[in-house]
N, C-alpha and C positions, 0 to 999 in steps of 0.2 A: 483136314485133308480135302473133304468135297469144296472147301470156302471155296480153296488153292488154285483145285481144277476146273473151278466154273468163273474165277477172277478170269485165269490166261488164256479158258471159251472164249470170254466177253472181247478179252480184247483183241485175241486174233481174228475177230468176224469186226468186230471198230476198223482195226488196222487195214482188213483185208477192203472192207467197204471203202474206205478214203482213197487205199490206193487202185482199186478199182473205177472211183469217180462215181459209183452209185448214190450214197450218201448224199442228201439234199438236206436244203433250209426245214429246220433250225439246227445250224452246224456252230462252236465244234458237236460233232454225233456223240465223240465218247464219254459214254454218261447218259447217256441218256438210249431210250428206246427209239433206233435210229431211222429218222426218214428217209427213204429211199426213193429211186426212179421206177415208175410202174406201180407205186401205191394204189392207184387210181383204177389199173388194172387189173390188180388184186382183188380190189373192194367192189367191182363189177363182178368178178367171175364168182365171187362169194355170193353175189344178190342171185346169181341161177339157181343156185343150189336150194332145194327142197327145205333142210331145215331151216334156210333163211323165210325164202317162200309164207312158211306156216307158222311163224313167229309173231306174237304180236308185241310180245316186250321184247326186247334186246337188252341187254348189260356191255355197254360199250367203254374202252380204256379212257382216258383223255386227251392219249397223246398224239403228235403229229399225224404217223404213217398210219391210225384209224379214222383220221378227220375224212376223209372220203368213206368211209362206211358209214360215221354218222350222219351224215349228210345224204344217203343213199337211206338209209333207213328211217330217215324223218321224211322225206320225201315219198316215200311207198308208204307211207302212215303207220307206222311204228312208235309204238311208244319207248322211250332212249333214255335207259338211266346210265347215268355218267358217274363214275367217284369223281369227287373231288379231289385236286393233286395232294398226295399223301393223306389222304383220307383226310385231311385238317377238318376239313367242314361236313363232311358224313357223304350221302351221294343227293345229286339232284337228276330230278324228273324233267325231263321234255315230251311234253304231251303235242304232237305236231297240229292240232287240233284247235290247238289255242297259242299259233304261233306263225302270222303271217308266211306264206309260202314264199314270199320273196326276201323273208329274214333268214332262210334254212339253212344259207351257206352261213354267217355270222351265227348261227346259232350252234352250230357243229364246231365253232372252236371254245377255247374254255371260256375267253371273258363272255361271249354270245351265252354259252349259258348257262352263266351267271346270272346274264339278263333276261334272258327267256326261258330258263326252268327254276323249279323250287326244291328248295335245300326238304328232305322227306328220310325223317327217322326207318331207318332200315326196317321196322315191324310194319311200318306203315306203306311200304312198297308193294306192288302188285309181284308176283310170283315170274319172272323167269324164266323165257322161254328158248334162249340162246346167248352163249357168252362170246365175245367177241372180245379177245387180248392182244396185248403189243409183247414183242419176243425182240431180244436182243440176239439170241442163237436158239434155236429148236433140234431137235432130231428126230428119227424116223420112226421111234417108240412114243413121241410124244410129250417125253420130255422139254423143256424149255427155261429159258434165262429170262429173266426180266434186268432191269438197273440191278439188284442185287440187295437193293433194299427191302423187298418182301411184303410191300402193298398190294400186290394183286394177291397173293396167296392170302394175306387178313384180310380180304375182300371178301373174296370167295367162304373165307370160314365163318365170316360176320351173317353173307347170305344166309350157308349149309344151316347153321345154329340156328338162325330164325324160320328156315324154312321153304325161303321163296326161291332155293334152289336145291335139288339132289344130285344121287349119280346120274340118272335118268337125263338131265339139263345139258344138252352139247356145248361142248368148248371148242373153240377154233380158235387160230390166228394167222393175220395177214402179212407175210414177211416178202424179204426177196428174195430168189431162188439161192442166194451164196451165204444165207442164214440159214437153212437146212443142212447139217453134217448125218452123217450114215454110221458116228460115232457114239458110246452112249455116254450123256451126261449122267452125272451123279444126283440121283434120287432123295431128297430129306422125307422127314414125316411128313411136313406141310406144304411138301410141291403135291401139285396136282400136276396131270398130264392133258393135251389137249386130244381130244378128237380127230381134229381134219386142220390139217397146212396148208394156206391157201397163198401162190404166189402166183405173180404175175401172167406165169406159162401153163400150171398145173396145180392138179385137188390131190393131195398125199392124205391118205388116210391114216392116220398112228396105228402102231402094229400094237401098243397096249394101251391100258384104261385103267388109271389109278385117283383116287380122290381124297381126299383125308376128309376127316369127320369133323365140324366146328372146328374152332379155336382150341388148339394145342396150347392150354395157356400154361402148362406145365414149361413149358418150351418156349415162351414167348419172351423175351428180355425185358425186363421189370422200366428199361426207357423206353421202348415203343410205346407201352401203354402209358406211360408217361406223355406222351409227346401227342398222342392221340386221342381228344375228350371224349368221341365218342367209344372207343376202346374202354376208358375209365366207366365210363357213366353201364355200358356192358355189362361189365364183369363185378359192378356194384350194384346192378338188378339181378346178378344169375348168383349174387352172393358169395362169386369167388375168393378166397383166401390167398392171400401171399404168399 
């Protein structure tokens, strides 16, 4: 039933975006976590904001409408770890430090860094000190959609498990103001909610705070961790069972 109603979310904020003309390259948008106009705007009025401020790691998504936050946050000297797209490759590190300042925009998209950060075993990461996501639809609890495929949420749990993030770790994300409904999305074990909505015009604060604990692998579909080696390689250090 929640697949159902967070499928006909997804696409009425797709559809609504197109036919509104918000929706920017890399189009088609549906399917993907959608670029819009005022991204840029967005990921400015984010860099005001305090817990940006006093962050010195970031956990940034990969996709399009973050590329201006990673780029704002390599540039304020932030260290920027990136998942890799569908976790294939685990996540890499951008240390701005060891990465020419006139590379920073190339380096805030994913081939850039690939070539300018290092592929880094989730144990071996530095600790987390704000999360920055991509939202296909959000609401005003906090809830939010990704694609539908549930890599940020195994992202997030990969962290929680090892450590380098808790509840304590704010989550945000930067959408466009016609991605916020005042509706509430349906809730799983493994959604996590965000903190703060940040778009083009305005900081929305989520009216609740939900986080799930590690890897629900009770719950996790025997092909993702198929599909994902360092899922595998995981759950055969922590000695999980089938």
């Amino acid at each position: 039933m929640n697949s159902s109603i967070k499928s006909k979310l997804r696409k009425r904020i797709w559809d609504l975006m197109l036919r509104k003309g918000i929706a920017t390259f890399p189009l088609p948008h549906h399917g993907r976590i959608p670029n819009f106009i005022g991204a840029e705007k967005a990921a400015d009025r984010l860099s005001r904001m305090d817990i940006y401020r006093s962050a010195d790691v970031i956990k940034i998504n990969p996709d399009s409408p973050q590329k201006p936050v990673r780029y704002l946050a390599l540039s304020d000297g932030k260290v920027v770890i990136m998942p890799t797209p569908r976790i294939s490759k685990g996540f890499l590190l951008l240390n701005p430090r060891l990465i020419p300042s006139s590379e920073y925009q190339r380096a805030s998209t994913i081939k850039g860094a690939f070539k300018y950060g290092k592929i880094i075993h989730p144990k071996d990461l530095p600790n987390v000190d704000l999360i920055v996501v991509g939202s296909v639809v959000v609401d005003v609890w906090g809830n939010r959609l990704g694609k539908g495929e549930g890599y940020s949420e195994l992202e997030y749990g990969i962290l929680s498990m090892l450590g380098k993030v808790d509840e304590s770790t704010p989550i945000v994300t930067t959408v466009h103001d016609v991605q916020v409904i005042s509706e509430r999305i349906p809730r799983d074990p493994w959604d996590y909610t965000v903190d703060y909505i940040i778009t083009p015009t305005r900081v929305v604060r989520a009216l609740e705070k939900y986080r799930p604990k590690g890897i629900l692998w009770e719950l996790l579909p025997k092909d993702k961790i198929r599909e994902i080696p360092l899922l595998r390689k995981l759950r055969d250090e922590l000695g999980v069972k089938d």
